[in-house]
C-alpha positions, -999 to +999 in steps of 0.1 A: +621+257-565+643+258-593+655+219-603+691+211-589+680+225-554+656+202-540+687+188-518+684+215-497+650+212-491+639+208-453+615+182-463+647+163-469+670+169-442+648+177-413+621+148-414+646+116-416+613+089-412+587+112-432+564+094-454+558+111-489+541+111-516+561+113-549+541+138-563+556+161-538+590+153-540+583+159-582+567+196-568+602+202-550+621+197-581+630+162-583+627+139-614+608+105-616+640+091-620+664+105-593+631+094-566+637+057-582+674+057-577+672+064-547+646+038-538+667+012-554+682-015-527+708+001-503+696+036-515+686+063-487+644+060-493+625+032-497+590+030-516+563+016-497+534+018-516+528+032-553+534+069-552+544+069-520+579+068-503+593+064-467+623+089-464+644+062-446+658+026-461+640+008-437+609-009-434+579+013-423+564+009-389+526+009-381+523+043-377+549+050-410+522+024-430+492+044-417+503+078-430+512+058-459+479+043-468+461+076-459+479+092-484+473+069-510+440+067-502+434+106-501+410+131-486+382+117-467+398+084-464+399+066-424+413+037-407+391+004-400+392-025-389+420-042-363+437-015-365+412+011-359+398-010-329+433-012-313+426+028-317+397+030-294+413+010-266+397-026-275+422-053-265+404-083-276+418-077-314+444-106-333+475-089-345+465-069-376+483-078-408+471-048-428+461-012-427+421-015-432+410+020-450+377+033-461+378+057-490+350+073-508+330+051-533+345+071-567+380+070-555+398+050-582+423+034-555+426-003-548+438-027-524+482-030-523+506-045-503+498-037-463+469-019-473+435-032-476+410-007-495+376-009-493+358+017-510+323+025-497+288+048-502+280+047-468+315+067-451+310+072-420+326+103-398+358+099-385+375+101-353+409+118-342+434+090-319+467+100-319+460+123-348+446+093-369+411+097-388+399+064-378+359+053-385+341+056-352+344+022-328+307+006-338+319+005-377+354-006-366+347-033-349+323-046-375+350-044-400+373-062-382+350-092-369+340-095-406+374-108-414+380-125-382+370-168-388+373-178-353+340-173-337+355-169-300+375-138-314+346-126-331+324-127-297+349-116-274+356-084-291+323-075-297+312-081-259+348-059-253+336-030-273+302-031-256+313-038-220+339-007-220+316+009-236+332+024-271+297+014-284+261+003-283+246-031-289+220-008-311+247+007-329+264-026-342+230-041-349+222-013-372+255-014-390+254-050-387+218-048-410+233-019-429+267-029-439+276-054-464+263-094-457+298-108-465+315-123-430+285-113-411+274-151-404+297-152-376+290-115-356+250-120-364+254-150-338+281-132-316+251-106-312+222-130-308+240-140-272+244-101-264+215-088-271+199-116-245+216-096-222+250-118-223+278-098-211+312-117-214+324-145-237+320-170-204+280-156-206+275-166-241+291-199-235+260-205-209+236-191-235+246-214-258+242-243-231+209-231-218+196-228-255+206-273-253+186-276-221+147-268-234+147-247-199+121-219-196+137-185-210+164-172-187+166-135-179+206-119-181+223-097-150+195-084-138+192-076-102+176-096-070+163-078-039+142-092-009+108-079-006+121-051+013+145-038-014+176-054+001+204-062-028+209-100-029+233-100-061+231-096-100+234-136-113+246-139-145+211-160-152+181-160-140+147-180-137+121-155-122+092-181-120+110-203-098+137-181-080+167-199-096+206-182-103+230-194-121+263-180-111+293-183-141+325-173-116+349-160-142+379-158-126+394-186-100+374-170-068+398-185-045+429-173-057+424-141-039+413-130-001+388-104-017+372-125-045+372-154-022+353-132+009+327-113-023+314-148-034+307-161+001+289-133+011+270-135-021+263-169-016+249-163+020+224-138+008+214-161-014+208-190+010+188-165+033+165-152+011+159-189-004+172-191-035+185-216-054+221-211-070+245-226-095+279-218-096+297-229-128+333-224-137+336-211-170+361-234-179+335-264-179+313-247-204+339-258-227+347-290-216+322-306-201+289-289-217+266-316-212+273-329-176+268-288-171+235-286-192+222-314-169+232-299-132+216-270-151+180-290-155+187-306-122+190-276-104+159-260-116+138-284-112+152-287-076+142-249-073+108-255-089+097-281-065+100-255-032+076-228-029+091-196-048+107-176-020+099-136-016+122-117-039+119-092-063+136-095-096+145-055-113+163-051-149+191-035-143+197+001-154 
């Protein structure tokens, strides 16, 4: 296109909101210096990133700072992090602050402004969400606990990401030994509590009360039948030797009619096959951790002293 007639260019006048780069703006015709003028404060545009412009004066949304960042970063480049976990559904994610991307080790691009580049050997194949190349949900989630410092965070995304299943404990080990060691103090002991067999953030509270106690080794959610293959219930722990659950009630059981009725018919089937149970809110794990670690010892060894009733302890599947 000749130069004067850019103008009249649908890139212009039919994509008001279009990120671009400038090299593309230069291919329609445009000079270096008519893209900066109109740039410049109260101009039309607005330049987002270097080389990069947002056909609108405003500031870019997510989605506007996405394209952005993938086209500064260029082919082969993907989404990570907070942002990229937000992608695959996970909930349990602080408000991102910037655009996490992966490029290709020999890419000369660096980290600016909402975008945080980190350029790697190990790339990993992308997914599509919403038409986003974003790394798959096991390398995401890594990235973002790795910059997360608040170690209930850290744990409660990774148990998200593994209960609703958008990965594998195997998988995040592996990238976990993989990956780079920096910020990996924090989601090495996230994943100690998981791989026990921990499945919520409540769970790994109790782990990390049991671990106080000196107890015998506690089996997690497996599941409890009578001698004659009747379900009894999945505890949340478990002391095979001596027949003993321990019961973490996540949510306020008697709040509702159907929570309320579940947990009293759990709790029967217990007391007829002869178990022992303890039922912990989740809240005292916090505050009182001691008083619970001691109920904890109290009620095993009450469970130790009877004779071990018949029941059947099977990992669940």
């Amino acid at each position: 296109m000749r130069k004067g007639n850019w103008e009249r260019h649908p890139v212009l006048h039919e994509a008001a909101g279009k990120v671009v780069r400038t090299a593309e703006l230069e291919e329609l015709g445009m000079s270096r210096s008519s893209i900066y003028r109109r740039c410049l404060p109260g101009g039309p545009w607005r330049r987002i990133l270097p080389g990069v412009v947002l056909l609108l004066p405003c500031e870019p949304d997510s989605a506007q700072q996405m394209e952005a960042a993938l086209l500064r970063g260029g082919p082969g480049s993907m989404v990570t992090g907070m942002w990229a976990a937000r992608m695959h559904g996970l909930s349990r994610v602080p408000e991102p602050d910037q655009i996490h991307l992966l490029v290709p080790d020999r890419r000369e691009v660096s980290s600016v402004g909402f975008m945080l580049v980190e350029r790697t050997t190990r790339l990993p194949h992308p997914v599509v969400r919403n038409g986003v190349p974003v790394a798959p949900a096991y390398r995401a989630v890594l990235d973002a606990v790795r910059r997360i410092r608040d170690f209930d965070a850290v744990r409660a995304l990774l148990a998200e990401s593994v209960q609703r299943r958008r990965c594998t404990l195997e998988q995040l080990t592996r990238e976990l030994s993989r990956g780079s060691q920096r910020g990996s103090a924090l989601p090495r002991r996230a994943l100690t509590a998981l791989l026990a067999g921990t499945q919520s953030v409540a769970e790994a509270d109790a782990w990390e009360i049991w671990k106080a106690t000196g107890l015998p080794e506690a089996e997690w959610n497996v599941v409890v039948t009578t001698d004659a293959s009747e379900f009894v219930a999945r505890p949340d722990a478990w002391w095979d030797d001596v027949a003993f659950a321990w019961e973490i009630d996540s949510r306020a059981w008697h709040e509702k009619w159907d929570d309320y009725s579940a947990t009293l018919e759990r709790n029967a089937r217990y007391a007829a096959s002869g178990i022992v149970v303890l039922q912990t809110l989740p809240i005292r794990l916090r505050t009182e951790p001691a008083q619970v670690a001691a109920e904890l010892r109290a009620a095993h060894e009450a469970a130790a002293r009877r004779p071990r009733p018949s029941v059947i302890r099977h990992h669940a599947a």
